[in-house]
N, C-alpha and C positions, 0 to 999 in steps of 0.2 A: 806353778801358779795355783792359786787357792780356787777352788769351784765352789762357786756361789750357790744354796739351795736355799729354798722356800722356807720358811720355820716349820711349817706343816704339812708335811707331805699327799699329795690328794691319791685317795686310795684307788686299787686295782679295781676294774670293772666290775668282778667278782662281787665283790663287798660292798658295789654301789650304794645299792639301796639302805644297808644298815646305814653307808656313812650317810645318805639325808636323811634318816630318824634318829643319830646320833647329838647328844645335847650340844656339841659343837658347830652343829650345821643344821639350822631349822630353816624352814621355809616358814614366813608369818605372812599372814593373809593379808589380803591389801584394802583397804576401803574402797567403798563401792564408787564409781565413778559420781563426780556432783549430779545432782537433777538438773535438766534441762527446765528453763522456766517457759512457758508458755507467751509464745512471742506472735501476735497479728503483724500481719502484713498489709498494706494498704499500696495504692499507686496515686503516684504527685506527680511524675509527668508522660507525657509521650510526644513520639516521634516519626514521623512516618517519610519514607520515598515511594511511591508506587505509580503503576501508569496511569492513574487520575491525577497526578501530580504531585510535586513536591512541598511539603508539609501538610499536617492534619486535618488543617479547617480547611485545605480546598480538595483533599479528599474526600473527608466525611461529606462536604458539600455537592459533589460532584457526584456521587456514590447514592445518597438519600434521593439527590433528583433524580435518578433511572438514569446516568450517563457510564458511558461507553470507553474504557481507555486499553482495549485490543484494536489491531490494523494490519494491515498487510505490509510483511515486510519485504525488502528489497538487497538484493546480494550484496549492501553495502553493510545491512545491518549484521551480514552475516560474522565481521570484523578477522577476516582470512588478510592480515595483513602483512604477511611472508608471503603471498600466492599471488601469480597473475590473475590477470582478469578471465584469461579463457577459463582457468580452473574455478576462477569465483564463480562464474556463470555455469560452466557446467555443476559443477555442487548443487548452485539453489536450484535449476531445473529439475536434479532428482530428489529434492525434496518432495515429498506425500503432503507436507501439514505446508500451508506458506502463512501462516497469520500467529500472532506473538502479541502479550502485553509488555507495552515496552513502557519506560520510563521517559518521558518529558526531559529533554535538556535543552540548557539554554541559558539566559540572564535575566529573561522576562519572570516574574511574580508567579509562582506555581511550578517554575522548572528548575531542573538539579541542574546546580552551575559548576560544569568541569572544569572549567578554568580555576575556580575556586576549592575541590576536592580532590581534585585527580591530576592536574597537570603543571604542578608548579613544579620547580627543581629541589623543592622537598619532599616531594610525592611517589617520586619515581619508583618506591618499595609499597605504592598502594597501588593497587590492583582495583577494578569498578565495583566489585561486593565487598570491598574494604570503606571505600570511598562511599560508599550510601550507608554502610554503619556508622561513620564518621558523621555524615552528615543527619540521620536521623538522631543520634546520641548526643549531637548537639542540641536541637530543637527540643529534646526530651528535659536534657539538663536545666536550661535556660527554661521553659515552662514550671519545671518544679522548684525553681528557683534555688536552686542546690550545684553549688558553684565553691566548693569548698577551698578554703588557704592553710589551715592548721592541719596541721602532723597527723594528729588525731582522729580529725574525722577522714583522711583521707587514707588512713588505716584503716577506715572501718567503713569502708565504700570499693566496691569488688565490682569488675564486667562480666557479665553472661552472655558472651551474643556468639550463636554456631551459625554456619550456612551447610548447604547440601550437598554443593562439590567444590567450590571454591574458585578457581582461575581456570577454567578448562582451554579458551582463548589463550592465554599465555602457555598451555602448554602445548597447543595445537603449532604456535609458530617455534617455540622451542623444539619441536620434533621434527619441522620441516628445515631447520635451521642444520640439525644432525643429520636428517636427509641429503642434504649439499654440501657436509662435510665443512661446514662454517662455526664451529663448534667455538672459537675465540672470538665471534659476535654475542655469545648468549651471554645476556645483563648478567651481572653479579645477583641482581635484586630478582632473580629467577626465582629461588625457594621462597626465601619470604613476601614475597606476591603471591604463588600458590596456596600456601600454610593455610589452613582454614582458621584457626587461633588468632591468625593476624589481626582477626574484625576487631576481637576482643584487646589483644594486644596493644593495637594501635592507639584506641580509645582508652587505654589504660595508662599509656604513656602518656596522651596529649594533657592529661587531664592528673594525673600524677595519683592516680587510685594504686591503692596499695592494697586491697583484700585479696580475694577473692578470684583468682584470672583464669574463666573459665569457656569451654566452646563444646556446645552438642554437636553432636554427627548424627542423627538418625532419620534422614532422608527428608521426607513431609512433615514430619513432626519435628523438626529439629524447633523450628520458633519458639512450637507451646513447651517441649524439654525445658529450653533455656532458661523460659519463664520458670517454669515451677519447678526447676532447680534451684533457681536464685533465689526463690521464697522460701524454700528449705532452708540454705543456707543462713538466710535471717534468722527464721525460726529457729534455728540452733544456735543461734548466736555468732556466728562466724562471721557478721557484718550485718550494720546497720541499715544500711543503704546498697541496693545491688541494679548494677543498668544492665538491662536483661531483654534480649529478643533475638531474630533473626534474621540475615539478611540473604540476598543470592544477586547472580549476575550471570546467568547462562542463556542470553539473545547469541547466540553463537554458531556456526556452522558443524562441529562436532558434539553440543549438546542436542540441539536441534535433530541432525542426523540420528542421531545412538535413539531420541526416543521415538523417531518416526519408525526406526526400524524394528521398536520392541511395539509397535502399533497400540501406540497410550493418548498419540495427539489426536484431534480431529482434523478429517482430512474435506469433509462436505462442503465446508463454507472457506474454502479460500479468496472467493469472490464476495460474499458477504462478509466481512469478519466482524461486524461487533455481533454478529448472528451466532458466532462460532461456538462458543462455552453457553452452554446451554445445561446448567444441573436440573436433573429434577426430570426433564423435558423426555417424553419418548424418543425426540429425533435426536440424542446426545447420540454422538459417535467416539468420544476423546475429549481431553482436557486441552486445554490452551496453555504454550508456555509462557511462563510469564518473571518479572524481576522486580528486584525491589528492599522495601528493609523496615522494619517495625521494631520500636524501641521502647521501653519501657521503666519508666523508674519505679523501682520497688523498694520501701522501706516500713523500717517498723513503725508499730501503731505510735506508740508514747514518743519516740523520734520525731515524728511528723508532728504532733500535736506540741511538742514542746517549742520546736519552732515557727509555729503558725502557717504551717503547709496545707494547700488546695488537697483534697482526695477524692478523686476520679471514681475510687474502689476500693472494697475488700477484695483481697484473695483466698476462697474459703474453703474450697478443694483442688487438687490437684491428682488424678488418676493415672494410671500406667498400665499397660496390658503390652502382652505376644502373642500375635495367634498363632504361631507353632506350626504351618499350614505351607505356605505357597511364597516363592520372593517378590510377586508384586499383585497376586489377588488375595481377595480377603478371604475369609469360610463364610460360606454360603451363610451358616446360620448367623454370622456376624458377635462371635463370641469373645474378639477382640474387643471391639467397638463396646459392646454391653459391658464386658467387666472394668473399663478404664471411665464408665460415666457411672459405672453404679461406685467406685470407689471413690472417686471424683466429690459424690454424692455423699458416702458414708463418710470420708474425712470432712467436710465442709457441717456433719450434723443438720441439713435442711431432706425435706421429704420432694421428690419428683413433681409433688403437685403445687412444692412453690418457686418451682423455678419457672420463669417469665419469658426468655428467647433461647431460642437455641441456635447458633452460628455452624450450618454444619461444615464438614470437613466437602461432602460434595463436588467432586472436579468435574463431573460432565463425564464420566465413564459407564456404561452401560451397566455392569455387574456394580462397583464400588459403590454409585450413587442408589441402586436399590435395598444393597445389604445394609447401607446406614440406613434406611427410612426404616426398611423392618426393625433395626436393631432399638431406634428414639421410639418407635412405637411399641416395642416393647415395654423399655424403662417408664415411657409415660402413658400407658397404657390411654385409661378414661381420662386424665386430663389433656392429653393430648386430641382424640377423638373429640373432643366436648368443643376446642376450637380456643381453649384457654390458652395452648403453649402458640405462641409467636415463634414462626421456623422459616429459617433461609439459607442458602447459600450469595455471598456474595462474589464468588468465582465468575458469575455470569459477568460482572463489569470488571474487572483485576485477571482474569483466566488464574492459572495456580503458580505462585510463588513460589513452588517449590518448600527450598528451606526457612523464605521468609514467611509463607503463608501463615504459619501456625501463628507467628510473632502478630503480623498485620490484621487477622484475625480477631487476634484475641484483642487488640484496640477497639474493631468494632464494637466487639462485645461490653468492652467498657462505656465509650460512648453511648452504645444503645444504653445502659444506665444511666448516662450522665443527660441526655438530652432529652431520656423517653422516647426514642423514634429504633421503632426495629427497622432495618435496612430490607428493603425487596430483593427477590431474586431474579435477575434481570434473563429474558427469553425464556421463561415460562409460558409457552403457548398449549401446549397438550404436555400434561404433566400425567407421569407413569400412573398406568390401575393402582399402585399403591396405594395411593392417595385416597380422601374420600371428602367429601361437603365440608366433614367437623374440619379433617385432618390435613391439612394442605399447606404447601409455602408462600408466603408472600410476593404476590405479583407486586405488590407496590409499595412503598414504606409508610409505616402505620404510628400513628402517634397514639402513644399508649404510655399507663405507668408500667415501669419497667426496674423490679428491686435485684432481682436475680438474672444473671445472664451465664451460658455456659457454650464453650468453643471448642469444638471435634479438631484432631487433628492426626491423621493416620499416614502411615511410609511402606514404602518400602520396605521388605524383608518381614512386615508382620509386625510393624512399631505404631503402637499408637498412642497417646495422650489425650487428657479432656482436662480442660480449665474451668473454675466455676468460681464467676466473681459475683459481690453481692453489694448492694448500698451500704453507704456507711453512714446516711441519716436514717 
């Protein structure tokens, strides 16, 4: 049989090099990749679940008037539902923290209706921080009026939505399930109930989005990620339209636990609890847990404007920083914090002394919440002190979302543009020596013009982010 060879033999290793400078085998250089063209960002709609209630106008409502959506919860809420009752009870007893923002359900006008997102017999692969993506991504959709049917545009409409830790509940009775050696009871729809991607997934599916299908992980900050990932993503072109925030659902017995035992929650006000989350306050001893989901539509400028779209905002910077330091404190001198609002700052082109509120990151920790004050007072030095910058945390009524905060957050921040009302920060009675006469937070929400808004959001392991939206009149 005849052996087949090559016309042109590729030379010995030896000889490599001459053979690629040999005139038979050149290398030709390639064109430079095309220019990126310069693409604004703007938001058409939002979406919100939180424990003020379900959708935005009775949030933001509930929120502006100094209301209250932490409570004391009960071993029911703990949702141990592979466990007896003695083990329920003993559990919540050795809980340190008993108080939680929890989410409103129900069927009544402001409550997230589970019958409706979570429990139908198509549901059974959504898990409850799938199910408040789902349902914020709706509200968001339907406000921006972006409801697309052609190929085309749903090519070029992509999800951003991460959470924090995903199903912890699902996996807490899945482990107990392996415990009793029940192991051909555990759902099929076990993984993809966990997957954190799911949020994004799911809403990608319902909705037939074809860009973009993406999910942050990086703890507190995952929301504001999501977001100004998904505005990258515009501004490179890789989709026009992106539904972008974050969601969480850890009311739970093992979430709960795991942070009372890293001593992050407050444990003072379990008999008070809208007293609990107190940012800012000398008596802050810990954050409040809290759930929920903030949604965001994000699209280009000329997009929106070509089809007569409402705009909320500009998206004008977006910041990133590590602090390289510690897995759940920051550095003292807050060098995280400072380089993710000054870049925040530098990509957006505006100067520290024209941004108008600042939404901080703030959970009611004794260290976190003073190292951001020094850190904004740094960045805004005299304008700050002067009494110009508008500053809050609104964790005092929401306690912290976790992975949705950054997300839910950063709507405030928008709305405080859109409506001119900076939100207060709710149990501010003795507010840290930090402070001073100029420089201080909003005990109560203030009706001001408001062009510039920008939203803190910091994690775990040294993650942090800052968003910085601006008017678009």
């Amino acid at each position: 049989m005849k052996r087949l060879y090559w016309r042109k033999r590729i030379p010995s290793c030896f000889h490599f090099n001459r053979f690629l400078t040999s005139s038979s085998y050149r290398f030709e250089a390639f064109d430079p990749p095309p220019p990126v063209p310069h693409r604004r960002v703007v938001v058409t709609g939002l979406g919100m679940v939180t424990p003020l209630g379900c959708g935005v106008a009775t949030t933001w409502k509930r929120l502006t008037n100094g209301e209250c959506g932490i409570r004391a919860i009960t071993p029911d809420d703990l949702k141990m539902n592979g466990f007896d009752r003695e083990t329920q009870l003993h559990t919540f007893d050795q809980l340190t923290s008993k108080v939680a923002a929890i989410v409103p359900s129900g069927t009544n006008p402001g409550e997230f209706n589970e019958d409706l997102w979570l429990n139908s017999k198509d549901h059974r692969s959504v898990a409850r921080f799938i199910g408040y993506a789902l349902c914020a991504a709706d509200e968001a959709l339907r406000d921006a009026n972006w409801l697309p049917t052609a190929q085309e545009e749903k090519e070029k409409t992509g999800v951003s939505i991460g959470a924090g830790t995903g199903s912890i509940s699902d996996i807490l009775d899945a482990s107990q399930m392996i415990c009793e050696k029940r192991v051909r009871r555990l759902s099929p729809f076990f993984i993809p109930r966990i997957l954190i991607n799911m949020a994004a997934g799911h809403v990608s599916m319902k909705y037939g989005f074809q860009g973009p299908n993406h999910a942050a992980v990086t703890a507190c900050a995952t929301g504001a990620h999501s977001i100004g990932d998904a505005a990258r993503m515009i501004q490179f072109g890789d989709a026009d339209v992106m539904v972008a925030g974050g969601t969480e659902a850890s009311i739970d017995a093992l979430s709960i636990a795991g942070f009372c035992r890293s001593r992050a929650l407050t444990t003072k006000c379990n008999f008070a609890p809208q007293e609990a989350s107190r940012p800012f306050d000398c008596d802050r001893d810990g954050f409040v847990i809290g759930e929920g989901c903030g949604v965001l539509l994000l699209e280009e400028l000329e997009h929106a404007r070509k089809r007569g779209a409402k705009m909320y905002a500009e998206v004008r910077g977006y910041g990133m920083s590590g602090d390289a330091y510690h897995i759940t404190q920051p550095h003292l001198d807050g060098r995280g914090a400072i380089l993710a609002m000054t870049r925040a700052l530098k990509q957006s082109g505006l100067h520290p002394n024209q941004v108008d509120y600042v939404n901080a990151h703030a959970t009611s920790t004794p260290l976190g919440d003073a190292v951001e004050a020094n850190a904004i007072k740094s960045i805004f030095s005299n304008h700050a002190e002067s009494g110009a910058l508008a500053l809050s945390s609104t964790k005092g009524a929401i306690g912290h979302l976790l992975g949705a905060a950054g997300a839910v957050e950063a709507i405030f921040a928008v709305l405080a543009i859109h409506y001119g009302i900076a939100p207060l920060t709710l149990n501010l009675a003795h507010p840290d020596p930090i402070f001073n006469a100029g420089f201080m937070p909003l005990t109560a929400s203030k009706e001001m013009p408001i062009k510039t808004a920008l939203s803190n959001s910091f994690g775990f392991g040294g993650t942090n982010a800052c968003l910085l939206f601006a008017s678009t009149s």
